[in-house]
N, C-alpha and C positions, 0 to 999 in steps of 0.2 A: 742395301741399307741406305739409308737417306735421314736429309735435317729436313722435318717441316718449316714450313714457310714463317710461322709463326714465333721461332725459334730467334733468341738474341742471341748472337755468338761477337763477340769482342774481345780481341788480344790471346785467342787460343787456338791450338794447334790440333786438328781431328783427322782421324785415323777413318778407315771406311767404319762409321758409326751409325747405328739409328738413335733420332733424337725427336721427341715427340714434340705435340702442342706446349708452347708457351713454357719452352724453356729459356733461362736464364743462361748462358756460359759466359764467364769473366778471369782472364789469368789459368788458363788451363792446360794442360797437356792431357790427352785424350787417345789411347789408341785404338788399334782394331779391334772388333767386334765387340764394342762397350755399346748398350742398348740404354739410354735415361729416358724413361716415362712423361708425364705429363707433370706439369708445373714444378718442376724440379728447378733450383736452383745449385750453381757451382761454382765456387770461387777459388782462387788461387789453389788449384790441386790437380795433382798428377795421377789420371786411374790409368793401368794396364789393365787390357780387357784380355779375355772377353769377362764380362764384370755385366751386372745390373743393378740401375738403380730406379727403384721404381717412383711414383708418383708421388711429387708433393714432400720430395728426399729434399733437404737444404745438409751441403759441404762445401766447408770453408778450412782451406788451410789443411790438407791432410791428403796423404797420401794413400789409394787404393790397392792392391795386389792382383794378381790374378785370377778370377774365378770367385772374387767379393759379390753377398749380394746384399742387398739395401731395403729392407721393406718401407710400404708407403708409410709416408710421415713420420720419419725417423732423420734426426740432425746430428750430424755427426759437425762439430764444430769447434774450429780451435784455436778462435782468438777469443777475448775475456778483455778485463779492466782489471786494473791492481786495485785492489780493497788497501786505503789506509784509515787512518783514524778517524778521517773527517768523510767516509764512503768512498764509494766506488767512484771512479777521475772518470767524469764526463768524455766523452770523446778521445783517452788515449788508450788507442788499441793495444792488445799485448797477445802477441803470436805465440802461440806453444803446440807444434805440430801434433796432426793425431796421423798414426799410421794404421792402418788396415791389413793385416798381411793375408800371402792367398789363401784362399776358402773361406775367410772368413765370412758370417755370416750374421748380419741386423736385422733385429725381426721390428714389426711394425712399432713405429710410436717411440723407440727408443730414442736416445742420447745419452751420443758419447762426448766426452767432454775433453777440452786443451789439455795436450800430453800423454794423453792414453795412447797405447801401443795394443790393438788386439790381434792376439796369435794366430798363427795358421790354424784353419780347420777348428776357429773357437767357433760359439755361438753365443747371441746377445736376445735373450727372451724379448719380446710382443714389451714394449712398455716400461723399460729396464733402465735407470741410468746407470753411465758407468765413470766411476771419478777417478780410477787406477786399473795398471797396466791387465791384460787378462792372458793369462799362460796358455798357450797351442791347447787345440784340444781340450777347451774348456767347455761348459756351456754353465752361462751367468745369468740367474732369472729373479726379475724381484721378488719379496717372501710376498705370501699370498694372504690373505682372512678368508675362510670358509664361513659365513653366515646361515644359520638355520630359522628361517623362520616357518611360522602357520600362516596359512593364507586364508 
């Protein structure tokens, strides 16, 4: 396994890993056999691998499991702003971890959001957000519209 050259890695801690083109890593703990794609970014979060995340994945603030995998362009992210009366507070962060437990499994495009917990062995459909915890052995897909038309 190996980090491409291209790769920014700052203040984290890597396990034997492969890490593609023009990745981001920032505040991380990372162990063995965790493979992250191409343009992926990672911030303050701890994956146990072996785990995949693939291309163009951004995680902040949230913890990975064992055997977690990531479809391309899926944010699993979990810091936020507090909404008060007068909007959302420019520039003060607000951390609320998201955890990933193992197997878990994010299909492309998804977002998960601060404080979600997903179960082992859940599943997070193609395109899905998710605003609350998801029980092991779930699988949580957004509702669909079927359209008929004549062409």
């Amino acid at each position: 396994m190996a980090v491409h050259e291209t790769a920014q890695i700052e203040n984290a801690t890597l396990g034997t890993v492969e890490i593609r083109e023009y990745v981001t890593i920032h505040d991380a703990d990372i162990d063995d056999g965790v493979q992250i794609y191409e343009g992926a970014s990672i911030k303050k979060a701890t994956i146990h691998g072996p785990t995949d995340i693939n291309a163009n994945v951004y995680v902040e603030n949230a913890t990975l499991g064992e055997s977690v995998q990531i479809g391309p362009n899926a944010s699993i992210v979990g810091v936020t702003h507090d909404l008060t009366d007068a909007g959302m507070e420019f520039q003060n962060d607000t951390f609320d971890e998201i955890v990933l437990e193992n197997g878990a499994f994010v299909g492309a495009g998804a977002v998960v959001l601060p404080g979600v917990t997903v179960g082992e062995n859940a599943v997070i459909g193609a395109g899905t957000t998710v605003t609350e915890d998801v029980p092991p052995e779930t699988v949580v897909r957004s509702a669909t519209e079927t359209v008929q038309r004549s062409l």
